[in-house]
C-alpha positions in Angstrom: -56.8 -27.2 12.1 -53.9 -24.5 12.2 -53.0 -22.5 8.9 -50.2 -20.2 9.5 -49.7 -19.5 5.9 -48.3 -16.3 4.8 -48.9 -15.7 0.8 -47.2 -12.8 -1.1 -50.0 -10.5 -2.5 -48.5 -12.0 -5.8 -49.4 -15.3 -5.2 -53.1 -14.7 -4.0 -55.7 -15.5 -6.5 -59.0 -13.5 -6.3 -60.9 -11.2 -8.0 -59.2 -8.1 -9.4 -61.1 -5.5 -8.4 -60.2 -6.1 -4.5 -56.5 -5.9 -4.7 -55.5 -2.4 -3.3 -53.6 -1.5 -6.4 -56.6 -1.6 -9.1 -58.1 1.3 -9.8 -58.0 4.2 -7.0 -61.3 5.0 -7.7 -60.1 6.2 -11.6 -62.8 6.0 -14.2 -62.3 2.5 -15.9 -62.4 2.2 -19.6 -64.7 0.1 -22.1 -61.8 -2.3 -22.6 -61.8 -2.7 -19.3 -65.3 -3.4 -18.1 -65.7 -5.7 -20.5 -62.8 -7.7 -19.7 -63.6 -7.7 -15.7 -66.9 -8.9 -17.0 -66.0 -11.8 -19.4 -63.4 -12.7 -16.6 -65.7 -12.9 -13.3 -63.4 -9.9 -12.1 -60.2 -11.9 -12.6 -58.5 -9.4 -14.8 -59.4 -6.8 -16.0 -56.4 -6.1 -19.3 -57.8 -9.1 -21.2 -59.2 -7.8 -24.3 -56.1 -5.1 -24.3 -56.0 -1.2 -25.0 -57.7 -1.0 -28.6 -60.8 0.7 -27.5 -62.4 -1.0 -30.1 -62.9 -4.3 -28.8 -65.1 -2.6 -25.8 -67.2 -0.5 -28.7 -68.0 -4.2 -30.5 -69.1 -5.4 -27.4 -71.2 -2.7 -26.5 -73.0 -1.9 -29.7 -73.7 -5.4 -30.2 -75.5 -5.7 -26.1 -77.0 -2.4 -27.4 -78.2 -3.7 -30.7 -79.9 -7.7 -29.3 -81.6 -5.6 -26.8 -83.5 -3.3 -29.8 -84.1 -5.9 -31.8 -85.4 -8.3 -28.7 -87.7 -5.0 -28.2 -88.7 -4.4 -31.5 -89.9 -8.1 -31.9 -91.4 -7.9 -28.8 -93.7 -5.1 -30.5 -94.0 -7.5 -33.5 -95.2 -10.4 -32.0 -97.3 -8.2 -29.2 -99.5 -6.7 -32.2 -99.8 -10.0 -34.3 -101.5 -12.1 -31.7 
């Protein structure tokens, strides 16, 4: 089978964080690694530039893994 296909850039689907033009090695913000993450990498301006979306999301990760750990301590000491 012959594919001589030539796709823009543009027209490529993959995961953001291979296209050449993403990041430059630049710190990424909250916003930003949250979106990459709910996406599968697919894009990465999803949950937009209020910083507050990526705090949410991280206090609440933060806050099920305490209380997962402080009933783990619970339930350890009852039995």
């Amino acid at each position: 089978m012959r594919t001589d296909f030539d796709f823009p850039k543009k027209d490529l689907l993959g995961p953001v964080v291979f296209r050449p033009d993403f990041n430059s090695f630049k710190t990424i913000n909250v916003n930003q690694a949250w979106s990459l993450f709910f996406t599968a990498g697919k894009e990465d301006k999803v949950l937009g530039q209020n910083p507050e979306f990526g705090r949410f999301f991280t206090y609440l990760l933060i806050a099920i893994g305490a209380t997962g750990y402080l009933l783990a301590g619970v339930f350890i000491h009852i039995v």
